[in-house]
C-alpha positions as CSV (number, residue, x, y, z in Angstrom):
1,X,0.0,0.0,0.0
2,X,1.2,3.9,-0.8
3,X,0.3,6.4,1.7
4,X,-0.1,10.2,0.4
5,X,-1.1,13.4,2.4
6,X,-1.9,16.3,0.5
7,X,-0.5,19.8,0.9
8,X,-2.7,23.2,0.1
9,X,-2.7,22.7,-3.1
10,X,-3.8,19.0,-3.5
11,X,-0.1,17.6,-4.3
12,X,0.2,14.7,-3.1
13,X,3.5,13.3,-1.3
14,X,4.4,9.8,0.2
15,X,4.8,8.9,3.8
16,X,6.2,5.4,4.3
17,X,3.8,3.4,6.9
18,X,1.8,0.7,7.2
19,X,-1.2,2.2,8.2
20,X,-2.7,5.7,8.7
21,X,-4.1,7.3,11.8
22,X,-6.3,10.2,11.7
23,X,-6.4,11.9,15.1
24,X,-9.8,14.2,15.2
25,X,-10.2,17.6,17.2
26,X,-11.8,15.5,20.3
27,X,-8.7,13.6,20.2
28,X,-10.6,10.3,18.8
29,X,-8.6,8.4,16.3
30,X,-9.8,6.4,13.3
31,X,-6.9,4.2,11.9
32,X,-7.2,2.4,8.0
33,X,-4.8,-0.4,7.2
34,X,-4.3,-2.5,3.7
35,X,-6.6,-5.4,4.3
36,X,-4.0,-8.3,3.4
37,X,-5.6,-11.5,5.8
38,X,-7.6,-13.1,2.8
39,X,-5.7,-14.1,-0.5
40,X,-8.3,-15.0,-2.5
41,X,-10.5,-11.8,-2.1
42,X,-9.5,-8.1,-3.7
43,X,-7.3,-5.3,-2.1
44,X,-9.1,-3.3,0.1
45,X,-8.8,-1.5,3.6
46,X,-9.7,-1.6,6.6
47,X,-11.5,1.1,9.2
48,X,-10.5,1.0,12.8
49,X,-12.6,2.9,14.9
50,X,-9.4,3.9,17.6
51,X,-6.5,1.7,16.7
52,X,-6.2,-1.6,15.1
53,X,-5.9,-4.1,18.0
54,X,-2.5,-5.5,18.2
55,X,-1.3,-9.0,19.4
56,X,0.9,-7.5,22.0
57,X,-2.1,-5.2,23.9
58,X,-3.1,-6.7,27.1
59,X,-6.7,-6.1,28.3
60,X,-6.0,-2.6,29.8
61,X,-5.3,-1.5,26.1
62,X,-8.3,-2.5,24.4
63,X,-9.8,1.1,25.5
64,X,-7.9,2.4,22.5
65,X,-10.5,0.5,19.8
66,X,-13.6,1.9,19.6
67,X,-17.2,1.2,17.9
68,X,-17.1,2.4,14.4
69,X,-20.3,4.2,12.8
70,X,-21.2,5.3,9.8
71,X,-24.2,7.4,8.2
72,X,-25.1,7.6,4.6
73,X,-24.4,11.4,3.6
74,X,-25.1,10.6,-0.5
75,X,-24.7,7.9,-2.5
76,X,-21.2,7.7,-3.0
77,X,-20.2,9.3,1.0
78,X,-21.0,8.7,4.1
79,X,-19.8,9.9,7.6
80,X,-17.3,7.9,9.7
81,X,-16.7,8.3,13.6
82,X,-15.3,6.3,16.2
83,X,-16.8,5.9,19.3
84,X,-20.9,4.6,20.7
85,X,-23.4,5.4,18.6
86,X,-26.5,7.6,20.2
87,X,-29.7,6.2,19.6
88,X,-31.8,7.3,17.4
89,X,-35.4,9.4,18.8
């Protein structure tokens, strides 16, 4: 996977990672990672909500995962944010 951030103008420049993490103005973070587990299925990414779990985290950690939600903005967007979902009136 190639990472890009964009400047002012839209030009794109590489980072080397393996994953990105987006840190919001609350201080929520929302982390995308090249989906690689599967072989047989198509490149594709996925959407943390918080930080992709790792192997190494011990139960104290897993506060830094968080529910991921989504709402349909148009037909080809929709709104991603990590954390409980409110219910809806």
């Amino acid at each position: 996977m190639k990472i890009y951030v964009t400047d002012k103008t839209g030009k794109l420049h590489p980072v080397d990672g393996e994953s990105v993490v987006l840190e919001l103005d609350n201080g929520k973070t929302i982390e995308l990672a090249e989906f690689v587990r599967q072989t047989d299925r198509p490149a594709a990414i996925s959407i943390w909500g918080g930080r992709q779990p790792l192997e190494t985290w011990t139960e104290a950690d897993r506060h830094q995962s968080e529910q991921l939600n989504l709402s349909l903005v148009a037909g080809n967007c929709v709104d991603v944010w990590p954390g409980r979902a409110r219910k809806q009136a």
